[in-house]
C-alpha angles and dihedrals in degrees: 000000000000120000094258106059085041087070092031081062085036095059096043102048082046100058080033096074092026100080095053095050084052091068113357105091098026112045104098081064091073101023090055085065085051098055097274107145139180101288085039090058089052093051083042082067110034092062088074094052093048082049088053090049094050101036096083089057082058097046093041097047108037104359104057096034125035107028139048106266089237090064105041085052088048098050090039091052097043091053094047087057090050098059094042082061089049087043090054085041093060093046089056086060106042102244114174119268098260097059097051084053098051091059085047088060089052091057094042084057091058103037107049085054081068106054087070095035080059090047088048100039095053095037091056092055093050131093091194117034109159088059094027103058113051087061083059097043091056090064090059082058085053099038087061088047089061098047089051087044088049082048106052085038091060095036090232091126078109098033145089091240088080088078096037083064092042080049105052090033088060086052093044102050082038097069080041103067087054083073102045120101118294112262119190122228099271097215098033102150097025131123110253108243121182094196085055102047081050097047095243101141086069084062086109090069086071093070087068100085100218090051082050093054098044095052089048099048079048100060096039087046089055089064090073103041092065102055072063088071102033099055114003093102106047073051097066090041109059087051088064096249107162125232093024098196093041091061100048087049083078095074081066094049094059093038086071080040098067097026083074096044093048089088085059104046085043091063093064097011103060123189103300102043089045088056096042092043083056087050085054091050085065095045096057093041094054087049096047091046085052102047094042106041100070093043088042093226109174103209089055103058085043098053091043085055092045093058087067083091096049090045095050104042104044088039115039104028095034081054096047083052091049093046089043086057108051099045134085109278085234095043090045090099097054089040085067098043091050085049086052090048093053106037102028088027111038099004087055102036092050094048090051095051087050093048104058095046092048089043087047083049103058094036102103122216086259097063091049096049099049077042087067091047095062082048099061093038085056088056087051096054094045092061096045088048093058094052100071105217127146094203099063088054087106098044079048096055102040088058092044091055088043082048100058101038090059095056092048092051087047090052088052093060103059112090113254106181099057090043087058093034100071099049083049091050090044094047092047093054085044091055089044094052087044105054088047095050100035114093100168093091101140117122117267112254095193118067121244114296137212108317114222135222117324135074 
């Protein structure tokens, strides 16, 4: 691969994740001032895994087989942007939760296509790939690092113009895909099959009974990892923990951290222990968020960040190695997509919609009163705002401390421990199940592999 098309790669894994990292984990911190409430939150991220679910269909039917894989990423890409603007549209005027949501779904639609149009589209232009790829990938980490550090330097970790910058790096990067390399669609003159596009056809690895184990533990894993998105950072920021975005970006840090050391942990590790090490992980975070929430102890929510390294990597990429490597060298394509369709599709989706009920559940009437009452200070704001006029700066900014300090004082409320005490309690049983069920346990001969989608 010639140096060119490495940092034209480069570029486009890079803007790719990127966008996500703009809006993804902080969001709730501005929707909450809008009316989004608990259940809305849950349905805020359950559109992404539908999306997940759906997207093969997209990819199978039109993407792989009738047009070249740059355009369909530009035009994906292009149309995302432009519902991310109509979703911040429809937050300027006030528009009710499920609405927003519904034209988050329709991004997300177009959106989650693209994180394996990247992968195909940068794989084809390598010679190496296996060696080649995980150096690509890493831009799109650090792609999702920037977007939390713009963020935090902005201050716009609590504001709309998050999605303003999702929004105008989609069209960006957009324009950009219509200059990569040509890449041909990969399954032009080949019959459509949904079982394939799903990955439904790997479904015989599940009579081995490790490979059972592993897929299951995987799914059940991926409920509590989205109440990690879903409320991780409104977390961190009821305990007064400054920069916001710029903190959660650590978990991005470590995750490259720990991505270079794998090589290392698999020597001695092996599958099993690796795995069960990145259960652990979990474990340990979801302790640490509901120990230290209520009390407000700042190591503990860090560190707890930080293990986001420790919980992706010798998770989610041990398990894509170890997926790659029981399964049939020509079934090794649909393995993974049937591990994506369970973990990042049903694991995700089902987390989400659990997250939001339990966090519904121990949010008490206070905090969603004081909760309507940012609303309507919000409101307040907003049409002094439109008026223009200079006079009214100090009226503006006494609202928008009251404001604030009133978020802040609603987030406090709700209770913490018992929200991250349940996923703790859920991962903990999960590792448990899993040590005692999975028998692969010898060490990996081959070194981490291309990581998928997440970050």
């Amino acid at each position: 691969m010639s140096f060119l098309n490495f940092v034209r790669l480069s570029v486009m894994m890079f803007v790719q994740f990127f966008i996500w990292g703009a809006w993804y984990v902080t969001a709730p911190s501005y929707l909450g001032q809008i009316g989004f409430g608990s259940t809305d939150f849950g349905w805020t991220y359950s559109v992404g895994p539908i999306a997940g679910i759906i997207s093969p269909f997209i990819l199978g039917l039109i993407a792989d087989r009738y047009f070249s894989t740059e355009r369909v990423l530009g035009l994906m890409h292009i149309l995302g942007g432009l519902a991310m603007l109509g979703a911040a549209y429809l937050m300027r005027q006030g528009s009710a939760p499920w609405m927003i949501n519904t034209v988050f779904f329709a991004h997300m639609l177009c959106f989650y296509p693209t994180l394996s149009l990247t992968n195909t589209l940068a794989m084809h232009n390598m010679t190496d790939p296996e060696k080649q790829f995980p150096v690509i990938r890493v831009s799109g980490t650090i792609g999702w690092i920037i977007a939390g550090l713009v963020l935090g330097y902005y201050s716009w970790g609590a504001t709309i113009d998050m999605f303003y910058l999702a929004a105008g790096a989609a069209i960006l990067l957009g324009f950009y895909s219509f200059t990569l390399p040509h890449t041909p669609p990969p399954a032009a003159g080949k019959q459509f099959s949904a079982k394939e596009s799903l990955g439904l056809n790997a479904l015989f690895l599940l009579k081995k009974p490790s490979y059972l184990t592993f897929i299951v533990s995987s799914l059940l894993i991926c409920i509590p990892l989205a109440f990690y998105y879903q409320m991780a950072a409104r977390t961190i920021e009821q305990a007064g923990i400054a920069n916001v975005p710029q903190t959660m970006s650590y978990g991005q840090v470590s995750e490259i951290c720990f991505m270079l050391l794998m090589p290392l942990f698999f020597g001695f590790l092996g599958v099993k222990w690796m795995l069960a090490v990145g259960m652990l992980a979990w474990v340990l975070r979801y302790g640490l968020f509901s120990v230290g929430a209520p009390d407000q102890v700042t190591w503990m929510l860090l560190s707890g960040v930080i293990l986001h390294g420790i919980c992706y990597d010798f998770f989610f990429v041990t398990g894509q190695i170890y997926t790659d490597k029981v399964a049939p060298k020509e079934m090794r394509g649909q393995a993974q997509g049937l591990l994506v369709l369970f973990t990042l599709g049903i694991g995700m989706l089902v987390g989400a919609q659990i997250g939001g009920r339990v966090e519904k559940f121990y949010t008490p009437a206070e905090s969603v009163q004081l909760s309507g009452q940012v609303e309507q200070l919000s409101n307040e704001i907003k049409a002094l705002d439109e008026r223009n006029d200079s006079g009214l700066a100090g009226q503006i900014a006494s609202l928008t401390q009251e404001k604030e300090a009133k978020r802040i004082q609603a987030m406090q409320m709700i209770q913490w421990r018992q929200i991250w005490l349940l996923p703790c309690i859920g991962a903990a049983v999960i590792l448990v199940v899993f040590v005692f069920l999975f028998r692969h346990d010898s060490p990996a001969k081959q070194e981490p592999g291309k990581p998928q989608s997440a970050a």
